[in-house]
C-alpha positions, 0 to 999 in steps of 0.5 A: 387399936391399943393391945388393951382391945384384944386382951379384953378378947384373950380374958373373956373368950379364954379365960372366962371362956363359955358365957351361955346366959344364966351361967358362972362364965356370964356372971364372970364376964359382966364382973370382967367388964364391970371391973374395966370400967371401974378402972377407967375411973366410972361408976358402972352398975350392975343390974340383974333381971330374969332371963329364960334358959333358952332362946329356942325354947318358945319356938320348941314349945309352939311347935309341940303344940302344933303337932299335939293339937293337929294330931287330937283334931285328925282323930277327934274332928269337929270336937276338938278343932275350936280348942286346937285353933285357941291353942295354935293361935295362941302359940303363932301370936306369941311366937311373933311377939317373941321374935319382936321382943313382946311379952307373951304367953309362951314365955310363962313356960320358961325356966328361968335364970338370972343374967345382969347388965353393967352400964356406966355413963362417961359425961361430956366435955360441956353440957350435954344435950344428947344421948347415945347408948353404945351397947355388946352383949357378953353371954355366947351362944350354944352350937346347933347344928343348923349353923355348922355350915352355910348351906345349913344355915341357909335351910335354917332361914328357909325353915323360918319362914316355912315354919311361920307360914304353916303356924298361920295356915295351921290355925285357919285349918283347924277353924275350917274343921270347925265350921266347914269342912272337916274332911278337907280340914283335916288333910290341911292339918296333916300335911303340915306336921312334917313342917311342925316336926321339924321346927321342933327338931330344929329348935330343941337340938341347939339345948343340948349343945355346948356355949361357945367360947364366943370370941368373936360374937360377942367378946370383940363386941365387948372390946370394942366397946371397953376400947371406946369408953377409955378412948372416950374418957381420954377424949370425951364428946362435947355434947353427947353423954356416952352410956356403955351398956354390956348386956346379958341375955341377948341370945336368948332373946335380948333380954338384957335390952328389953331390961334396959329400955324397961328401966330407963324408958324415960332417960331413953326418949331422946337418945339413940343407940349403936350395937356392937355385935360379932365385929372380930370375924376374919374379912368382915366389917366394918359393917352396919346393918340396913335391916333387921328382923327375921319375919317383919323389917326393922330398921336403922334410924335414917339419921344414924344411917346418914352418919354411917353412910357419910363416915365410910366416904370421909374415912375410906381406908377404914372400908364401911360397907352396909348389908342386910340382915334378917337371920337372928337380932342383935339387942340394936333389934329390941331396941328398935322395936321399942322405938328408940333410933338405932344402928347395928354394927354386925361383922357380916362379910362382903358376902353376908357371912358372919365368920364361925358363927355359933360354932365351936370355931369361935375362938380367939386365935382366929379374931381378925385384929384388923377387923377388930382395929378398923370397926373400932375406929369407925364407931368412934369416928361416927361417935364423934360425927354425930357429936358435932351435930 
């Protein structure tokens, strides 16, 4: 890996610095990348979109929702628990299409901000007959609580699935208020407020945090992939147009994908896609991901999967290993989502962990140069397998 890998940390994590979506420090980040790849002689465009100002912020509101709708039906009974149920269903539908990067109600409630894409394409060698799009996001994240130790982190799954679950029980209670029972109903309703509060503690703290310098999630991603593209222009594939996308938004719900796959829904019919997420962790990587999604899976495109699998026997020095994971997504989810084939790159550990994730420790002095250096060359390799069909 040229030194050019690591620098491009050093400006963005340092010298920028914070990049939370919306901010001067994202806007900076994306002029960073922009100017990169002008500089390698491509035509990036730069494409600003509406992004909310937080990512927790629906699951904030619905869970205010819950407690607000829940409380009025314990003191009103019947009369109010049709309108509780409207409500809470409402909010349990937009949650999981938020999670799955649908439009939805909730979101009319957010504040927004404007973030940008810059994405410029390096042409085959020949004429191309494929398409793939290598993709990193360059806003950070903010620094909850939740993620400042791994037991925590652990509870914070845990409190997914818990708080998923009691929206949907939620929602049959106040209707079995409404038209069986309202003693029994009611009962149901109250033993599910501790569970409403605390989604809602959990997902309002994480707004009063500072961003983080983001080193490693996601400014290595976006060295891995500036380090491509010049590898790329020195040596293109011979039939497969490169698209590099630096994304914004992404954690906030990957809207800088969602803008993306909204734009060129029809250039993106054929193509693929590969992410590059948080691959500068000390003892990580590389690693791609076998499943993605907090509640329901999504997964890698089998072909890609194949590729990878194939790549980590022909290049073993390199050390590729797969693991799950279902904690937060990458923008390779929204992707996926959307139908497009897709393989995330995600610095998960052997034991699954992501080093100094969304916390303060996120900074360049403890980027793993190696790590950076071999999740690199692993992606141009697998870049170059697929080229070749």
């Amino acid at each position: 890996m040229s030194p050019t890998a690591l620098e491009h940390v050093r400006q963005l994590a340092t010298t920028i610095g914070p990049r939370g979506t919306g901010t001067d420090g994202e806007r900076s980040g994306a002029e960073y990348a922009a100017a990169r790849l002008s500089e390698l002689g491509l035509t990036p465009t730069t494409a600003p979109f509406p992004a909310p100002v937080s990512g927790w912020r629906p699951f904030a509101i619905a869970a205010a929702t819950a407690i607000a709708t829940t409380l009025l039906t314990i003191a009103g009974g019947r009369a109010g628990a049709w309108t509780g149920a409207a409500l809470l269903l409402v909010a349990t539908v937009s949650v999981f299409l938020e999670m799955y990067f649908r439009p939805n109600p909730l979101r009319l409630l957010l504040p927004r901000v404007e973030s940008r894409n810059v994405h410029a394409t390096v042409e085959a060698a020949g004429t191309p007959d494929q398409r793939l799009v290598l993709v990193a996001h360059v806003d950070t994240h903010r620094t909850p609580w939740a993620f400042t130790t791994q037991g925590r982190l652990a509870l914070f799954r845990a409190s997914t699935s818990v708080g998923v679950a009691a929206f949907v029980l939620g929602t049959f209670a106040f209707a079995w208020v409404a038209v069986a029972d309202p003693l029994s109903g009611r009962a149901w309703l109250a033993a599910l407020l501790p569970v409403y509060a605390w989604v809602l503690l959990l997902t309002l703290q994480p707004d009063f945090t500072p961003y983080t310098t983001g080193a490693n999630d996601n400014a290595s991603g976006v060295a891995a992939v500036l380090e491509l593209a010049q590898r790329l222009r020195a040596q293109p594939l011979d039939r497969t147009a490169v698209t590099v996308l630096i994304s914004g938004a992404e954690e906030v719900g990957s809207y800088g994908a969602q803008a993306f796959l909204r734009e060129y829904r029809k250039e993106l019919v054929d193509a693929s896609v590969i992410s590059v997420d948080n691959v500068g962790g000390a003892g990580s990587g590389p690693c791609w991901t076998t499943v993605e999604g907090m509640v329901l899976p999504l997964r890698p495109d089998p072909s890609l999967l194949a590729h990878a699998r194939a790549v980590a026997q022909e290049r073993p020095e390199l050390g590729g290993y797969e693991r799950p994971y279902t904690t937060l997504h990458t923008d390779a989810s929204c992707f996926m989502a959307g139908g497009v084939p897709s393989l995330s790159f995600v610095g998960l550990t052997p034991h699954g962990v992501i080093p100094d994730w969304h916390t303060v420790h996120d900074t360049f002095d403890r980027v793993d140069a190696e790590a950076l250096r071999r999740t690199t060359d692993f992606v141009e390799a697998l870049l170059r397998r697929i080229d070749r069909g």
